[in-house]
C-alpha positions as CSV (number, residue, x, y, z in Angstrom):
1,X,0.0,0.0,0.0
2,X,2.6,2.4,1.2
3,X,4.6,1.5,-2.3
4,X,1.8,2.2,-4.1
5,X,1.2,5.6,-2.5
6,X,4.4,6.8,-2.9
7,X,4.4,6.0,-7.0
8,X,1.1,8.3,-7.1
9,X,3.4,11.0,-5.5
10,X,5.8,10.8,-8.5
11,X,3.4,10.1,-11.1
12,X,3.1,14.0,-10.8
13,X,5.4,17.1,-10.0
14,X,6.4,16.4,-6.5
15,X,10.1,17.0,-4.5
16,X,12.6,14.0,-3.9
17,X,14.0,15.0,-0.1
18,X,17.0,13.1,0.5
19,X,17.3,12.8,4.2
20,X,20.5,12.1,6.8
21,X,19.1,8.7,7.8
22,X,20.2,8.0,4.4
23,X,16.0,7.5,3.3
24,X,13.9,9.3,0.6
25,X,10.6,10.7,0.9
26,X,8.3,12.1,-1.7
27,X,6.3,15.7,-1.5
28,X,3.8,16.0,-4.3
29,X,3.1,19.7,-5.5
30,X,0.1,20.1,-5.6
31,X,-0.1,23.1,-3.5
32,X,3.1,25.7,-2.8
33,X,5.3,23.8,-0.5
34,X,7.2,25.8,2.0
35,X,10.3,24.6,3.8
36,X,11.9,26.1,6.9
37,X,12.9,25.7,10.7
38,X,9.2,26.3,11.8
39,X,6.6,23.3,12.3
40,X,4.4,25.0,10.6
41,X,6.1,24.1,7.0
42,X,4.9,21.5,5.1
43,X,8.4,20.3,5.1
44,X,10.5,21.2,8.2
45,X,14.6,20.8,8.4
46,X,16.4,21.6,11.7
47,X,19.1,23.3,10.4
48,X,21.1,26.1,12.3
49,X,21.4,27.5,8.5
50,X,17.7,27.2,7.4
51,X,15.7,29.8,8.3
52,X,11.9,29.5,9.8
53,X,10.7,29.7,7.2
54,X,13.4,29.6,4.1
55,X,11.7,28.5,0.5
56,X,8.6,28.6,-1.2
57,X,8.2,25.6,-4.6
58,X,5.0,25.8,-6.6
59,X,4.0,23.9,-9.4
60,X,1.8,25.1,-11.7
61,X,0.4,24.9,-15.6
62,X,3.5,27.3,-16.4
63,X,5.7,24.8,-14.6
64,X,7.6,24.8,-11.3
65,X,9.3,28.1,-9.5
66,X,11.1,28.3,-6.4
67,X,11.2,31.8,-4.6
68,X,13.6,32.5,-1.6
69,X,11.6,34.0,1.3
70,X,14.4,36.3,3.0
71,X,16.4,33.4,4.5
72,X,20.3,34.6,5.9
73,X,22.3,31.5,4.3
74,X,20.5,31.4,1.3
75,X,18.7,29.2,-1.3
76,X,20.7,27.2,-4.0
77,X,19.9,25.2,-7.3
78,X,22.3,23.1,-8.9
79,X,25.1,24.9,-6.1
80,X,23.7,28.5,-7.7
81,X,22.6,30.4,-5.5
82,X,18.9,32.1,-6.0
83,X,18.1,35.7,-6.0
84,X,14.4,36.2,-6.7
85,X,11.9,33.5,-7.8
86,X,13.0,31.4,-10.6
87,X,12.2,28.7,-12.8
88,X,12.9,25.1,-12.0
89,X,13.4,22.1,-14.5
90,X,12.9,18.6,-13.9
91,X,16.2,17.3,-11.9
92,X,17.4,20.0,-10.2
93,X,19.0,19.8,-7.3
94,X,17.9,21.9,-4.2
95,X,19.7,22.9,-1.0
96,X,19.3,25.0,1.7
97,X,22.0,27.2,3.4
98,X,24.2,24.2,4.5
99,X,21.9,22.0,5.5
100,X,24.1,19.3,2.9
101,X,22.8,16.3,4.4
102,X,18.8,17.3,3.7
103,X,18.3,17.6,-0.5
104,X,15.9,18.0,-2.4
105,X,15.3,17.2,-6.2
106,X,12.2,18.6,-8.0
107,X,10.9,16.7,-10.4
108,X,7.8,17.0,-12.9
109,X,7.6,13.2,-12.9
110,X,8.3,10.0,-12.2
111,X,12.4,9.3,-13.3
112,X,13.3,7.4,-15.7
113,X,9.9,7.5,-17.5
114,X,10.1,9.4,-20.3
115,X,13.5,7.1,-21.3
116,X,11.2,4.4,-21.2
117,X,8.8,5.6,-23.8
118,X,11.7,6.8,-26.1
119,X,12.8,3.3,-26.0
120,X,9.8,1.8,-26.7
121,X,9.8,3.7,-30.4
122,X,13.7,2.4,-30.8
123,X,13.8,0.2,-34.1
124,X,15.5,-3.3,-33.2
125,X,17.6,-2.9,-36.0
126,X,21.3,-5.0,-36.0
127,X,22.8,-1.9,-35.9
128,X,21.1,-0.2,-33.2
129,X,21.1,-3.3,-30.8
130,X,25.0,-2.9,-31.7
131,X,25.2,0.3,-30.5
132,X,23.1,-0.5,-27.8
133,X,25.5,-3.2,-26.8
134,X,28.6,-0.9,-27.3
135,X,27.1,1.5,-24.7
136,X,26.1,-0.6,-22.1
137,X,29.9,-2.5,-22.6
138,X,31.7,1.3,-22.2
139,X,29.4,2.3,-19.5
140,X,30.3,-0.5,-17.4
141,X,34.2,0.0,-18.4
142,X,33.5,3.1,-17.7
143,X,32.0,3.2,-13.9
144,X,34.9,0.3,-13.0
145,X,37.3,3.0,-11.7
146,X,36.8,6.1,-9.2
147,X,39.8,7.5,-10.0
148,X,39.9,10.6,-12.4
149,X,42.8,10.2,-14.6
150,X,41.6,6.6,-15.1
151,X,38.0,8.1,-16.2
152,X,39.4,10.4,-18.9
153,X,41.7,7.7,-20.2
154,X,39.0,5.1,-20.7
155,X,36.6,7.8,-22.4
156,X,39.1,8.9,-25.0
157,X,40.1,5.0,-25.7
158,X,36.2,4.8,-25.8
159,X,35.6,7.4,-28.2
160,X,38.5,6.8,-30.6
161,X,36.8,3.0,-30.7
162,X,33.2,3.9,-30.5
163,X,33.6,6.7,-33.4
164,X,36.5,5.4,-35.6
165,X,37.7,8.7,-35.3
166,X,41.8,9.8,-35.9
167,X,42.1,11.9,-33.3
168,X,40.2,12.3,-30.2
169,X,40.6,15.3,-27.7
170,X,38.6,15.5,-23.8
171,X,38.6,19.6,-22.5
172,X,37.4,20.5,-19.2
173,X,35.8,23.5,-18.1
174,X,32.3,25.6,-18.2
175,X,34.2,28.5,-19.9
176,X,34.3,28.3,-23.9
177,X,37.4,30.8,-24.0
178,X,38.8,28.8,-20.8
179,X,38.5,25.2,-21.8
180,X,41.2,23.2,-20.5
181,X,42.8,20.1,-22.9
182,X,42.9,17.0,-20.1
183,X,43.6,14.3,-22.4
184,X,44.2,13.4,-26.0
185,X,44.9,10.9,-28.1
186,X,45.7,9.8,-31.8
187,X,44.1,6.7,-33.3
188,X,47.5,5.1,-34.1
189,X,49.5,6.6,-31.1
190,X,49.5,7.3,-27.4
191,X,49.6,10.9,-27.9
192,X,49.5,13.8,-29.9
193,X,51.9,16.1,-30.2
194,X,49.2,18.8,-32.2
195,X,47.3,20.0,-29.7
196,X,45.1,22.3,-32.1
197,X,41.4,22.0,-32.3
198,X,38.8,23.4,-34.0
199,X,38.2,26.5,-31.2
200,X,35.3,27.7,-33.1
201,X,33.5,24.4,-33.2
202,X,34.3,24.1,-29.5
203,X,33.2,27.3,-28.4
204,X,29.7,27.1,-30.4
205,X,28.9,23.6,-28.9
206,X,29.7,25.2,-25.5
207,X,28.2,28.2,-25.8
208,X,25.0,26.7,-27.3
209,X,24.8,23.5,-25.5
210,X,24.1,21.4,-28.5
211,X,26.2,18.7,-30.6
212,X,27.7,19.6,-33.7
213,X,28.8,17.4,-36.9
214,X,31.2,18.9,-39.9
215,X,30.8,16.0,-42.5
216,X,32.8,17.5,-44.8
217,X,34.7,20.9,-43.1
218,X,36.4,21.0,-46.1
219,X,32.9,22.2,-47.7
220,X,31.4,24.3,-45.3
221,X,31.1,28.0,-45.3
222,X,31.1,28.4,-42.3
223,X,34.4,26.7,-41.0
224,X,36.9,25.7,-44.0
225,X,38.5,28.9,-44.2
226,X,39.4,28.0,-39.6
227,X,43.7,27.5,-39.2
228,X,43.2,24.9,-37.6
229,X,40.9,22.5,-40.4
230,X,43.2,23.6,-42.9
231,X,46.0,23.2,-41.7
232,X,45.7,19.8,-40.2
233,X,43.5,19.0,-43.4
234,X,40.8,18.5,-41.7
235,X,37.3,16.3,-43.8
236,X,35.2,16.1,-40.5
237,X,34.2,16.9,-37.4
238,X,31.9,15.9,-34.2
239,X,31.7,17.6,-30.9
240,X,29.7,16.7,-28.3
241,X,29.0,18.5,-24.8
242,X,29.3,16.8,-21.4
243,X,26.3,17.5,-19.4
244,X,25.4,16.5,-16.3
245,X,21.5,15.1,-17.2
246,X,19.9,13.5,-20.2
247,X,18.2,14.8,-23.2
248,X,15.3,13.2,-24.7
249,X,15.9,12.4,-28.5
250,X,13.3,11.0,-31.3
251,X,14.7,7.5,-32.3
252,X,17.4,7.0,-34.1
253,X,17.5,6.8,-38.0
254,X,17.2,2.7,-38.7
255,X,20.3,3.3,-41.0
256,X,22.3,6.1,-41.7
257,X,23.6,7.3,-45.5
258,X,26.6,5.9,-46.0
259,X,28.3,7.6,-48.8
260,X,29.8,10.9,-48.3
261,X,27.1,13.2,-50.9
262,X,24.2,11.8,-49.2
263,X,25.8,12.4,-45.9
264,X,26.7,16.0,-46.3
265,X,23.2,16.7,-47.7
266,X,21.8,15.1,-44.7
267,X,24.1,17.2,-42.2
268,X,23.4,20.4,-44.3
269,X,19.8,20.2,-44.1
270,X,20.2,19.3,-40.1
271,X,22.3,22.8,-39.7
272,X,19.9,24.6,-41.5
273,X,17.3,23.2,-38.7
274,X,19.6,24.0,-36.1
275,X,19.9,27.7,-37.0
276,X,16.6,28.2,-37.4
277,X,15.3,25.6,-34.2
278,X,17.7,25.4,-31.7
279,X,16.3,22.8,-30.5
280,X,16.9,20.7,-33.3
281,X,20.6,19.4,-34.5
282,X,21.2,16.5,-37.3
283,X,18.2,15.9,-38.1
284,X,17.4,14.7,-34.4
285,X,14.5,16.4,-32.5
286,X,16.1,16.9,-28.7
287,X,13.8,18.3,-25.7
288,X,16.4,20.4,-24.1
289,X,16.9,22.0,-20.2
290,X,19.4,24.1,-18.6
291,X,22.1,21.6,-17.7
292,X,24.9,21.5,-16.3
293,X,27.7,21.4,-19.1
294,X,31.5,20.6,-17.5
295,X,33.1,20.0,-21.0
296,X,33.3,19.4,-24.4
297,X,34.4,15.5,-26.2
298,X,35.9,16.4,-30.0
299,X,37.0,14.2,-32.5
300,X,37.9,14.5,-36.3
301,X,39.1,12.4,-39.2
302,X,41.5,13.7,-42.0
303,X,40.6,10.7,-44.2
304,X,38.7,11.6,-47.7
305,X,36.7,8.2,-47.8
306,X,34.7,8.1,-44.9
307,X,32.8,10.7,-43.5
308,X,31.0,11.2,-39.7
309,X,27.0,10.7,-40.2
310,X,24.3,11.8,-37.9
311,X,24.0,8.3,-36.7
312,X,27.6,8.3,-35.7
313,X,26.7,11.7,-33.8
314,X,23.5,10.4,-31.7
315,X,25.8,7.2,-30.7
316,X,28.3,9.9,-30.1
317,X,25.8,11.9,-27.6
318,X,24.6,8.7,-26.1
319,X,28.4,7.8,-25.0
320,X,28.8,11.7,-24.0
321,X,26.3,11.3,-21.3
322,X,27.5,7.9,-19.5
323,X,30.8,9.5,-19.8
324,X,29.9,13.0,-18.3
325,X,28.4,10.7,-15.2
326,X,31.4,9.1,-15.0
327,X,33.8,11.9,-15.2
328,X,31.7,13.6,-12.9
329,X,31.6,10.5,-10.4
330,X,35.2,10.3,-10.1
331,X,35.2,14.0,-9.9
332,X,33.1,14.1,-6.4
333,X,35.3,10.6,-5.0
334,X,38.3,12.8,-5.5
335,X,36.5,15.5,-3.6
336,X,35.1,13.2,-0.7
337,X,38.5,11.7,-0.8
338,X,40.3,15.2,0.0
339,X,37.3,16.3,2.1
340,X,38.1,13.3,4.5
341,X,41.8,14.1,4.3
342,X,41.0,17.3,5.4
343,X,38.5,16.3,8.3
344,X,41.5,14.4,9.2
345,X,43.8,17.2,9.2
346,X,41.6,19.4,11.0
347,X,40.3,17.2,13.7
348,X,44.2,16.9,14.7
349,X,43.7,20.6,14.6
350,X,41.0,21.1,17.2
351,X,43.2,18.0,19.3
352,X,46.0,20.7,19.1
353,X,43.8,23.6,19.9
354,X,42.0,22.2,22.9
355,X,45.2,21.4,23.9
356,X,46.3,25.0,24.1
357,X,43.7,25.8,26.4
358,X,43.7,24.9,29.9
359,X,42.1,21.8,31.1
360,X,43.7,22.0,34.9
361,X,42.8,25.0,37.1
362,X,44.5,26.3,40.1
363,X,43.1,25.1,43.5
364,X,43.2,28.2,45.8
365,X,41.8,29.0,49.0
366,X,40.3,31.9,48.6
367,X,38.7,31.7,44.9
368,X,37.8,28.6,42.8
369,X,37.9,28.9,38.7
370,X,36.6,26.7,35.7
371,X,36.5,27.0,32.2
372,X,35.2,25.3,29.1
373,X,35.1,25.6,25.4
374,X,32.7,24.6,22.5
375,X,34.4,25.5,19.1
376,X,31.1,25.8,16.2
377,X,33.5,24.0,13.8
378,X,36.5,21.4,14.3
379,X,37.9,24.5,15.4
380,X,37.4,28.0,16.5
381,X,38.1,31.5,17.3
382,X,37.3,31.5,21.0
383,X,39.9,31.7,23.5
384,X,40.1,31.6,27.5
385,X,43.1,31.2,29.6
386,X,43.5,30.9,33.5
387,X,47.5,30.9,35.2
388,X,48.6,32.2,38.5
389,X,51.3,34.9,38.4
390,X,54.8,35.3,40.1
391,X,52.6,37.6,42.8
392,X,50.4,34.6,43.4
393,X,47.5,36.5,42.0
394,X,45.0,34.8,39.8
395,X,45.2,35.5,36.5
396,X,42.0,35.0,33.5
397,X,41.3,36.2,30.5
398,X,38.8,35.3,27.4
399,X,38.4,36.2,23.8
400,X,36.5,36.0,20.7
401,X,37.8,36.6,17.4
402,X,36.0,38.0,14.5
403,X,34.7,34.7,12.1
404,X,34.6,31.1,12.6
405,X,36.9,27.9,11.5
406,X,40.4,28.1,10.3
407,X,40.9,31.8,10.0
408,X,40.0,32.5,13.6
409,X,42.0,29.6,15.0
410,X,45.4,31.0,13.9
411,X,44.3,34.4,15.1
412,X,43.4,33.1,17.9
413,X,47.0,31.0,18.7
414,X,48.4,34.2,17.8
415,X,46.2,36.2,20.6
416,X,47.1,33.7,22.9
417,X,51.1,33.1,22.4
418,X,51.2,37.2,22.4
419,X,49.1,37.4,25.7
420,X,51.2,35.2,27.3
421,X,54.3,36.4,26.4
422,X,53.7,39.9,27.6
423,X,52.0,39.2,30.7
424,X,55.2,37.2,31.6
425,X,57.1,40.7,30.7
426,X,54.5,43.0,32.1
427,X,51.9,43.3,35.2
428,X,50.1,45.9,33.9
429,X,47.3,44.7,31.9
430,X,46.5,47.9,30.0
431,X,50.2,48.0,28.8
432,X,50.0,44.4,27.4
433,X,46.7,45.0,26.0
434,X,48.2,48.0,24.5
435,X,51.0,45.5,23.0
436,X,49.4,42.7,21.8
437,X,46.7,45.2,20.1
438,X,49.7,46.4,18.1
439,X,51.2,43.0,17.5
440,X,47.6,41.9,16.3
441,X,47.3,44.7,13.8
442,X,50.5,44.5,12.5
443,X,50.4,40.5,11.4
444,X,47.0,40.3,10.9
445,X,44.2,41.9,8.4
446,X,41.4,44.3,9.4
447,X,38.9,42.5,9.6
448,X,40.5,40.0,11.9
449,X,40.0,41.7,15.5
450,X,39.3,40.3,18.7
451,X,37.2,41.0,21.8
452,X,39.0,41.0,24.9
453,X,38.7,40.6,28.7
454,X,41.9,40.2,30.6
455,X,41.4,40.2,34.7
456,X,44.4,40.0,37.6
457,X,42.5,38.8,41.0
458,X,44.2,39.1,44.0
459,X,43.6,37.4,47.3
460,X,42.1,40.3,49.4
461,X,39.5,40.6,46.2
462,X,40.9,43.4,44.3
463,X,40.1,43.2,40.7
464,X,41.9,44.6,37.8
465,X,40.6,43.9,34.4
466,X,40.8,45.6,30.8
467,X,37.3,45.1,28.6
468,X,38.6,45.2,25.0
469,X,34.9,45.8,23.3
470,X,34.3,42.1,25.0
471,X,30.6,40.9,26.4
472,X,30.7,42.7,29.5
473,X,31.4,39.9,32.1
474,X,28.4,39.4,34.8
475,X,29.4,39.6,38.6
476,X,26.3,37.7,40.8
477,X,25.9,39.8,44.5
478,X,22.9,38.0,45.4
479,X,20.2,39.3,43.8
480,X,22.1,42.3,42.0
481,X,23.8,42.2,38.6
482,X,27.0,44.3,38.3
483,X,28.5,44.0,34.3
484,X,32.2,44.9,33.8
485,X,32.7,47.0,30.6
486,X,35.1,49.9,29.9
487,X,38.6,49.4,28.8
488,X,38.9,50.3,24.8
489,X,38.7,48.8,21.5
490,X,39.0,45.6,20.2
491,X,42.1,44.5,20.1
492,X,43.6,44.2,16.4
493,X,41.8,47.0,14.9
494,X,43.8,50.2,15.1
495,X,47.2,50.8,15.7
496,X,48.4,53.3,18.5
497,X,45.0,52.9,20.9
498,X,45.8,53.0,24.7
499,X,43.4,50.8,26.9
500,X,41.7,52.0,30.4
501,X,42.5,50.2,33.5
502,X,39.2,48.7,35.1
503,X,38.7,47.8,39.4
504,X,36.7,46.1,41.1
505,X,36.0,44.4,44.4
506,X,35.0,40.5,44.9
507,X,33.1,40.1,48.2
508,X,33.1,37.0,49.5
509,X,30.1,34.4,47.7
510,X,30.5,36.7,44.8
511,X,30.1,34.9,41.2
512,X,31.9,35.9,38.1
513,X,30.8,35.3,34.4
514,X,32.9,35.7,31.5
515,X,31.6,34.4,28.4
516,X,31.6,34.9,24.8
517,X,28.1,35.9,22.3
518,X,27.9,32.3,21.3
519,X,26.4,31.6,24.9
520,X,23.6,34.0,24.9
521,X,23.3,34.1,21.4
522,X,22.5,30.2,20.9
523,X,19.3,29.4,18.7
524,X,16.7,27.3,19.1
525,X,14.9,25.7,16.0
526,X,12.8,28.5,15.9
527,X,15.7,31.2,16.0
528,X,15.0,32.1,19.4
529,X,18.6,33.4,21.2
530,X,19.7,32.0,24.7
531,X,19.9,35.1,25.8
532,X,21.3,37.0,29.8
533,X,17.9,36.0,31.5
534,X,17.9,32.3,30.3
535,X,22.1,32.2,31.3
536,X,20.6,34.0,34.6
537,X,18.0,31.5,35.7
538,X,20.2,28.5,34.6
539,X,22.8,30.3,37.3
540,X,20.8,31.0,40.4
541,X,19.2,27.9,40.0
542,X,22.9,26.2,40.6
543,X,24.2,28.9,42.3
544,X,25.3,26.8,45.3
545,X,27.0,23.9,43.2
546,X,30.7,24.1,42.7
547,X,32.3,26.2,39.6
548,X,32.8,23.3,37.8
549,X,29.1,21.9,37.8
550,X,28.2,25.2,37.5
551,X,29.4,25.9,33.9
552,X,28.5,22.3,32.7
553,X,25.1,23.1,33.9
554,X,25.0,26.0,31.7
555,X,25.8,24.3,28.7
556,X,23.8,21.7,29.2
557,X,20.7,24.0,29.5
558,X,22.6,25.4,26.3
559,X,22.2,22.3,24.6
560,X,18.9,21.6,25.6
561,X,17.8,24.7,24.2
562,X,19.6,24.5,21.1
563,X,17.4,20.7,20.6
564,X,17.7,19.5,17.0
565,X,20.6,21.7,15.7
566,X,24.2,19.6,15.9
567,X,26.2,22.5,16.0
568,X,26.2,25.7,17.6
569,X,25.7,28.5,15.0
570,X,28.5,30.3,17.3
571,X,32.3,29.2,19.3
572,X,30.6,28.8,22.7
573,X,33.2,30.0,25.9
574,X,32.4,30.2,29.4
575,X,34.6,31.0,32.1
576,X,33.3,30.8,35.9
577,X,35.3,32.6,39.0
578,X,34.0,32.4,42.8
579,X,35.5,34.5,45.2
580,X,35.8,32.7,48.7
């Protein structure tokens, strides 16, 4: 029953969503469909990157649209990303902000079904099952490696043998005036030490998106006069696109002509069509959509005797499209191959950078301190430190720098070594905020600052702190709320700024909070932030637990909050001081 249902759902238009459990489900459009955050949606994906409510598809007699509603990371179609409501076409691929692992593919029918009737008016003639055979033979030579440079190999072997052709050449690139030559080969050698082409064949199949055939270049208008056919004495010519998707072609001629008059009357009367229908090339009526061409397959023959027919260029298309898969399979292995690499690479990274930041914290009798860190990526741009200085005075500090990921992590290591190194030169903390601001601006770019809050606490209670455009810390007295701002600037900004010495008395009971935005800015699904009250409550309703259960309370009730999302949308940082 449930089979059934879900076949009526793609007998019509209707969305393919690919979820992260690895299943598909099926959303027919027969009404707008919106997708967001919100329940409310007809589809909902918890997403820190989707909005509540993100996307709007339709489907109507003019086709399907998809309009962004306002969302902050965006709407993309085939990785473009979409600016104002646009049309879709039967395949493409939806996404939403960076919600990768929740796809959606719009469709106006079932898949596969309009291949089914095409091949249904096929001919069984010897000649087509031959080619038929040929195909299916290539395609599976063709899917038995994942590796690139193997791909392109085994299509240029497979042309040269599929078309008969001399000289076959494979170019890369969406660009016609950028395409790039990734392999080539002659019919009788391994290589070919000409490298020219015909460009302006090239450039028109790119630029147009459609096939094209010279069966005899020699004799047309258009081209003979090109450097490149007369000087490699070119007779003729086929080019076919690589795109990523199908076409859907009337069957193929039962025979082709075979001698080279008939042939170049055939091809000149499929031009003419061309010009005139675009949709139209070789005599071959093609359905075309807006897909995704990555390159160009070209080959040529020099020999006066035998000629390329629009049979040989339909076969030739047929081939382009198992090989554009291919290339484009080994393409995305390559990429998931270097994608784990670099997972690797940067989960050693946030090994290394938790590692930096301290995980053992002073045991004094007069103060207690805890810390804890939740990079939004492998790793982050938060930073917190805790150390005792030569005065046995307890020194903190915590800071957020501008962006997330890689770029703030090495700003951030730089923040840190430079802190460290000129508190050990200096006990004023104004002068070595004054320092390291200087050091930051001169290695680093402008818009790679960071908040700062640097503190000295000293047994009888005095506190001395710079605010360097940081979250103003919270200090709990009871029931009142004092917050600790002044100091300056951000540090890394402007060269030459002077920071304000801050001071402050810890009584006895009295709780400090320093924490970066990511704490009171988490989101909920629903975009709600944590916010001060929430981090309030979540406080006095622990208040009497140690600093350490203290701050994992917090980010559990952080967590808890944040239900459905798996990452913060911030570098969460909390840093918790009693005073004894």
């Amino acid at each position: 029953m449930e089979d059934n249902h879900e076949r009526s759902l793609q007998d019509g238009p209707h969305l393919v969503v690919h979820k992260e459990d690895g299943q598909d489900g099926y959303i027919a459009l027969l009404t707008p469909v919106t997708v967001g955050r919100r329940t409310s949606n007809e589809l909902q994906i918890l997403d820190p990157t989707v909005s509540r409510e993100h996307v709007r598809i339709t489907h109507t007699e003019e086709g399907g649209h998809i309009e962004d509603l306002g969302s902050t990371h965006g709407t993309f179609v085939n990785d473009i990303r979409v600016t104002s409501r646009q049309p879709l076409s039967h395949n493409d691929r939806i996404r939403l902000g960076r919600a990768n692992n929740n796809t959606m593919i719009y469709r106006t029918h079932r898949e596969f079904s309009d291949l089914m009737e095409t091949a249904e008016e096929i001919e069984p003639t010897a000649e087509n099952l031959r080619n038929l055979w040929a195909l299916l033979e290539i395609s599976k030579a063709l899917n038995s490696s994942l590796r690139l440079d193997d791909v392109l190999e085994k299509v240029i072997e497979a042309v040269l043998a599929l078309t008969r052709a001399e000289r076959g050449i494979l170019l890369l690139g969406e660009d016609p005036d950028q395409m790039e030559i990734k392999v080539q080969r002659n019919f009788d050698a391994s290589g070919s030490e000409n490298a020219r082409y015909s460009s302006t064949v090239v450039r028109d199949v790119v630029t147009r998106g459609e096939p094209r055939i010279l069966t005899d270049a020699a004799q047309d208008e258009r081209f003979s006069g090109q450097e490149s056919i007369v000087g490699l004495s070119l007779r003729t010519v086929m080019c076919v696109p690589l795109r990523l998707g199908h076409r859907r072609m009337a069957p193929l001629r039962a025979s082709a002509p075979d001698d080279a008059t008939a042939a170049a009357d055939y091809a000149s009367a499929a031009a003419t069509d061309a010009a005139s229908e675009p949709g139209s090339v070789s005599g071959q009526d093609f359905q075309t959509t807006d897909l995704n061409i990555i390159g160009v397959i070209y080959v040529d023959r020099r020999s006066p005797t035998r000629f390329f027919t629009a049979q040989d260029l339909a076969l030739f298309e047929s081939f382009a499209s198992h090989a554009a898969l291919a290339i484009e399979n080994a393409r995305l292995f390559e990429e998931a191959l270097e994608k784990r690499r670099m997972e690797s690479d940067l989960e050693i990274a946030r090994e290394i950078q938790q590692s930096l930041l301290p995980h053992e914290f002073p045991e004094l009798s007069w103060a207690s301190i805890y810390g804890f860190n939740q990079p939004a990526r492998q790793v982050g741009g938060d930073y917190y430190d805790v150390f005792l200085t030569d005065d046995g005075d307890l020194g903190f500090a915590v800071g957020d720098v501008s962006g997330k990921g890689v770029p703030a992590s090495l700003v951030m290591s730089t923040l840190q070594s430079s802190f460290l190194a000129e508190s050990s030169a200096h006990d004023d903390i104004a002068k070595v905020c004054e320092r390291v601001n200087e050091f930051l601006v001169q290695r680093t770019t402008p818009e790679r600052y960071a908040t700062f809050f640097a503190a000295r606490l000293m047994a009888d209670g005095t506190l001395l702190y710079v605010n360097a455009g940081h979250n103003p810390p919270m200090l709990l007295r009871g029931d009142e709320v004092h917050r600790l701002s002044g100091g300056g600037l951000p540090l890394g900004l402007f060269r030459g700024r002077t920071y304000e010495l801050q001071k402050s008395e810890l009584q006895p009971g009295d709780l400090l909070l320093v924490f970066t935005d990511g704490v009171t800015e988490a989101n909920d699904p629903a975009e709600n932030e944590f916010g001060e009250e929430r981090l309030l409550e979540v406080v006095r309703a622990n208040i009497d637990a140690d600093v350490r259960s203290l701050t994992e309370k917090v980010f559990a009730a952080i967590a808890e909050f944040s239900r459905g999302l798996h990452n913060p949308h911030d570098d969460i940082t909390l840093l918790t001081v009693r005073r004894h």
